[in-house]
N, C-alpha and C positions, 0 to 999 in steps of 0.2 A: 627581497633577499631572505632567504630560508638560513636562520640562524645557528641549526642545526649542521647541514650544506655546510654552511661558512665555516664552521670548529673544524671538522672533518677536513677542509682542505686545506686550512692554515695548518693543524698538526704532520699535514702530510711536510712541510717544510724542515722540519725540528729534526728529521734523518741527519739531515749536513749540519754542519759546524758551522757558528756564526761569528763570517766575519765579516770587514768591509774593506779594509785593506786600501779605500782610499777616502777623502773625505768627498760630502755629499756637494757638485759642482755641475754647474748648466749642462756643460758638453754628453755626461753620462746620462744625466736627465735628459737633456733630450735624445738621445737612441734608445734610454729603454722605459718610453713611455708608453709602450704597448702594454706594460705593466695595468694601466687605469681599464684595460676593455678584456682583459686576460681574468676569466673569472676561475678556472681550475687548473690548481696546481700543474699539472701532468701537461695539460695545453702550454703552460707557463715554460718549461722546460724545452720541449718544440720550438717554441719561436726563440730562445735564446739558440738554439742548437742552429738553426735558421738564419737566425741574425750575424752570430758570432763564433761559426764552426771554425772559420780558417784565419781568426783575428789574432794576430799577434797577443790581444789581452784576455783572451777567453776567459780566462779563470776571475776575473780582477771584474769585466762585464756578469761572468753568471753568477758571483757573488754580492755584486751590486743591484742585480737584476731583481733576484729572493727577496734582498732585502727591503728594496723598496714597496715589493709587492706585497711581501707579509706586512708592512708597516701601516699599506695604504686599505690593504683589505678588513685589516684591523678595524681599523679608525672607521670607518664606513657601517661595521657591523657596531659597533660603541655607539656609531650616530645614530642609530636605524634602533637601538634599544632604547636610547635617550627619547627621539620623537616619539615612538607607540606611546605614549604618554599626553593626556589631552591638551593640558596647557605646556606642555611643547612642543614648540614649532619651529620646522627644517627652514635655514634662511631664504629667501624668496628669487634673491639676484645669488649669482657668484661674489664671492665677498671674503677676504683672506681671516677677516679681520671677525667674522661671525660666521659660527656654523649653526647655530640654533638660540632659541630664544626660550627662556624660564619666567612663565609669569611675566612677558614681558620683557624680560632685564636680558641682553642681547650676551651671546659667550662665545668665543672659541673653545673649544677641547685639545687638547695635548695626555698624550699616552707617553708617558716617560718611565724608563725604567730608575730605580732610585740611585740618585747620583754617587759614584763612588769618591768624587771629590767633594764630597757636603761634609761639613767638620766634624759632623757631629752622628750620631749612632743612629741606627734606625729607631730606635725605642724615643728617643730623644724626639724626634721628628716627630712620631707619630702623636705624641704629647705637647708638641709645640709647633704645631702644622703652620704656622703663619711665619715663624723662622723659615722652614725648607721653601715655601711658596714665594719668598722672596728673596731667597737665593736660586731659585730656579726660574724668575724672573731677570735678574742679573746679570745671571751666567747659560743662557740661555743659547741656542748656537746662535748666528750670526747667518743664517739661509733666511727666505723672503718670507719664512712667515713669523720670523722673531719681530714683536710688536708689544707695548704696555700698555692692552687696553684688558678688558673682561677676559679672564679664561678659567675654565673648570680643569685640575688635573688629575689624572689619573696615575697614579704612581705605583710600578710593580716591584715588587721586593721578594724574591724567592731568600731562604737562610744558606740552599745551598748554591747561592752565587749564581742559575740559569734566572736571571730577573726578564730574560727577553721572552723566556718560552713564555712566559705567563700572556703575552698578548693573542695567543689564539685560544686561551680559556675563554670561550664568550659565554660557558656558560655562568662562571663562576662571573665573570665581570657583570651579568648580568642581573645577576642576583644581588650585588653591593648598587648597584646605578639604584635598583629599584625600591634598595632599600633607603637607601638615599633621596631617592624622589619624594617618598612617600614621606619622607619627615625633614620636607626643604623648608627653608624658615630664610626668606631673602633679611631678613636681620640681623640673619647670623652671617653671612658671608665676612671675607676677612674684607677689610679696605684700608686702600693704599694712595700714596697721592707721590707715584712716580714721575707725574708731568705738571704743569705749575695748571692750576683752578680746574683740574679732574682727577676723581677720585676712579680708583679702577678697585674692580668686585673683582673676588676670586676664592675661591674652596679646591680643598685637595680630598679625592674618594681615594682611599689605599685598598690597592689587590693583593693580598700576601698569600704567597706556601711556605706552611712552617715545615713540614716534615721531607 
């Protein structure tokens, strides 16, 4: 994956207005799973037009469509900057529960924009990262890949309220991942003992635009 390619086609998204208009459920999931083999934008648009020209929900399907596919293309380019890295390695099997391994020590990722029901201020958060990390363990959605084992988050925070545009910055996300790698300290990770005789690892990398 050309990470370059990738920025370029995820900002082609950020034209339209982000909504969802219904929550994330199998049935939409599966019709618009052509999302996962749909690599450019303008293609992506075709097969919704394709899919869903004469569908009573058009609007409700090509809103769901975008955003699954900005979400998932995201995350992919996230993972593909995380492995270029020697002692990280992409998981071996399919696996919900592990997308890559640090040193060893096994992690999910999660790209979450910052929640605007967390109590407390961004500034707050960002000084007390082990509060917001487990409240975004708790309040986490309720789809198949909410789970309390290992995860790294990535949490975006624009000041002017677009917190979602921030996930096709790959460049800028790529630049915090690596600065982050480069001074990973497994000691420092947060830990938590969510479930009875396991501790779960977990760190929060913040992507901010201030201006």
């Amino acid at each position: 994956m050309d990470l370059l390619i990738r920025e370029i086609e995820l900002k082609k998204r950020l034209v339209y207005p982000y909504k969802w208009g219904t929550k994330q459920n199998d049935e939409m999931d599966r019709k618009t799973n052509f999302i996962y083999h749909t690599f450019f934008f303008n293609d992506l648009l075709k097969k919704i037009e394709y899919e869903f020209k004469y569908h009573p929900e058009h609007d409700a399907y090509f809103n769901y469509a975008i955003n699954r596919w900005f979400t998932f293309w995201s995350a992919m380019a996230v993972e593909r900057i995380f492995c270029s890295f020697d002692f990280v390695h992409h998981a071996m099997e399919k696996d919900r529960l592990v997308d890559f391994t640090i040193k060893g020590i096994r992690f999910d990722h999660k790209t979450a924009i910052f929640p605007k029901n967390f109590p407390h201020s961004y500034e707050h958060a960002k000084n007390n990262k082990r509060i917001l990390i487990e409240w975004l363990y708790l309040n986490q959605s309720q789809q198949q890949r909410k789970h309390l084992k290992n995860r790294l988050f990535l949490v975006l925070y624009d000041r002017s309220g677009g917190h979602w545009k921030l996930r096709a910055e790959i460049a800028e996300m790529k630049k915090k991942i690596t600065g982050y790698l480069n001074t990973f300290d497994e000691t420092k990770l947060e830990k938590f003992q969510f479930e009875k005789e396991e501790i779960t690892l977990s760190d929060i990398i913040f992507i901010e635009k201030e201006d």
